[in-house]
C-alpha positions in Angstrom: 130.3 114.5 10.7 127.8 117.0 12.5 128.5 120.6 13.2 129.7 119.9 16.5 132.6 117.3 15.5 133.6 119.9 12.8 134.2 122.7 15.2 136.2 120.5 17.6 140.1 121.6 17.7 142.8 119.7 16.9 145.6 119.6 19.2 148.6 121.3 18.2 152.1 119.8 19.2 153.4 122.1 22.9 156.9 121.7 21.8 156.0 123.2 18.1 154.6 125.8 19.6 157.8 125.7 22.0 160.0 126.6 18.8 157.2 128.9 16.5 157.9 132.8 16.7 156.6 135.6 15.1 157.7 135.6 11.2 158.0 139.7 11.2 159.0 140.4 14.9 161.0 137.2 15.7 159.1 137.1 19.5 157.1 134.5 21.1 154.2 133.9 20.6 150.8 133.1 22.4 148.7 130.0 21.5 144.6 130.7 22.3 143.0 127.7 21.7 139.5 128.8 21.8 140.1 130.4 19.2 142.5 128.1 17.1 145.2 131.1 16.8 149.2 132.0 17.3 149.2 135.8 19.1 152.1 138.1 18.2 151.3 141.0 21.0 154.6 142.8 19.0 153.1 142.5 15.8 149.6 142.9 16.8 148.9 139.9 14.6 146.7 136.1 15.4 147.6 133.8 12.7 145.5 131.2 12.2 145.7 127.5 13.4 144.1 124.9 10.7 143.9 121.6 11.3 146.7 122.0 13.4 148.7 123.5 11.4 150.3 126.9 12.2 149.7 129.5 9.0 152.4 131.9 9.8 151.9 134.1 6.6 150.8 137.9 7.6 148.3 138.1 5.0 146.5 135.4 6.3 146.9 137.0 9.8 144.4 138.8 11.8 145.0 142.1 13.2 144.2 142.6 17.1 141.8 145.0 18.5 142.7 147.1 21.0 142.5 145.5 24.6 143.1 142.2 22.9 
């Protein structure tokens, strides 16, 4: 597998992501695909997305900068 194949994304399921909210604000939440993560705007929080699979724990969460 070259670098290229490794970065690819792996789709994650619409009607998961339909269904998936926020684990410490209980909103919606916003799926970037460039960047592989779930966006909580209320919680200021972008959980990551590995190999498809939605990590919805806030230590493993990034927090937002501002204007993000």
């Amino acid at each position: 597998m070259n670098e290229k194949e490794a970065k690819k994304p792996i789709p994650t399921d619409p009607k998961l992501l339909e269904l998936l909210v926020c684990p410490l604000t209980k909103t919606s939440l916003l799926y970037d695909a460039d960047k592989q993560e779930l966006v909580s705007r209320a919680a200021r929080l972008a959980f990551p997305v590995r190999d498809g699979i939605p990590v919805l724990l806030e230590e493993e969460a990034r927090h937002l900068e501002d204007g993000e």
